[in-house]
N, C-alpha and C positions, 0 to 999 in steps of 0.2 A: 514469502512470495518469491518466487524465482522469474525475472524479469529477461524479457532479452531486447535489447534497445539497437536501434539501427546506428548509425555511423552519421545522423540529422538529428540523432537525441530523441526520436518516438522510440513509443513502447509497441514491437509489433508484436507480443505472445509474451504469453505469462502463467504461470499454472501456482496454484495453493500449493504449500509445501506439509504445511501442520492447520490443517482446517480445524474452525470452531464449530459454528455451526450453521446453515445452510441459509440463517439471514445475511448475519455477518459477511461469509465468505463472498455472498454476492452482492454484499455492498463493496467491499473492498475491489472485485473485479470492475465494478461501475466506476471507482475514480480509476483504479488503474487503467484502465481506457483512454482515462484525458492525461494522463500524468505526461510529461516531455521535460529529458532532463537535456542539462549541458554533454557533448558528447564527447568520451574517451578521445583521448588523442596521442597518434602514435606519427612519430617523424610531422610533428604539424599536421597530418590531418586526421578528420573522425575517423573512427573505428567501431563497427559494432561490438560490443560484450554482452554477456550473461552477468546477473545482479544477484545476487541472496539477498532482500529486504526485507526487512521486519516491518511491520503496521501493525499498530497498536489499536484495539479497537476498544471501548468502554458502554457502558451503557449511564440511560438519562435517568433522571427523577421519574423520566414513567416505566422506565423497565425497556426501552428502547436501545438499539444497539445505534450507536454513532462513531464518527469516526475520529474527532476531536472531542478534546476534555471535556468535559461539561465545566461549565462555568462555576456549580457548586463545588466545584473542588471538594467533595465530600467522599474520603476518601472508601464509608460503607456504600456507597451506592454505585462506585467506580470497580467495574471489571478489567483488569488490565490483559488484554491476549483471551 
């Protein structure tokens, strides 16, 4: 995910870099919507930059795609990417 974050730490634009597949991806853009990080700082103050993030995406015991581990920690049932 290629991220670009404001100089306030929102995420204003972002695009898939290496898409899975078109559940997946759009679940990824739905957090990255809410995602705000701490922002870059150059001479003390924010700065906007450009990110390359990786997001790990897996799926559940029902075949579902999630975005945190599953809990079963079962490593046949875990697609990682």
């Amino acid at each position: 995910m290629l991220v670009e974050v404001t100089d306030k730490g929102y995420v204003c634009d972002f695009r898939v870099v290496h898409a899975l597949n078109q559940d997946a991806d759009n679940q990824v853009k739905e957090a990255v919507r809410n995602w705000h990080f701490t922002p870059a700082k150059k001479n003390g103050r924010g700065v906007p930059i450009t990110a390359l993030v990786e997001v790990d995406v897996w799926r559940n015991s029902k075949g579902e795609i999630v975005l945190q581990k599953p809990a079963d920690d079962n490593p046949s049932s875990a697609t990682n990417k």
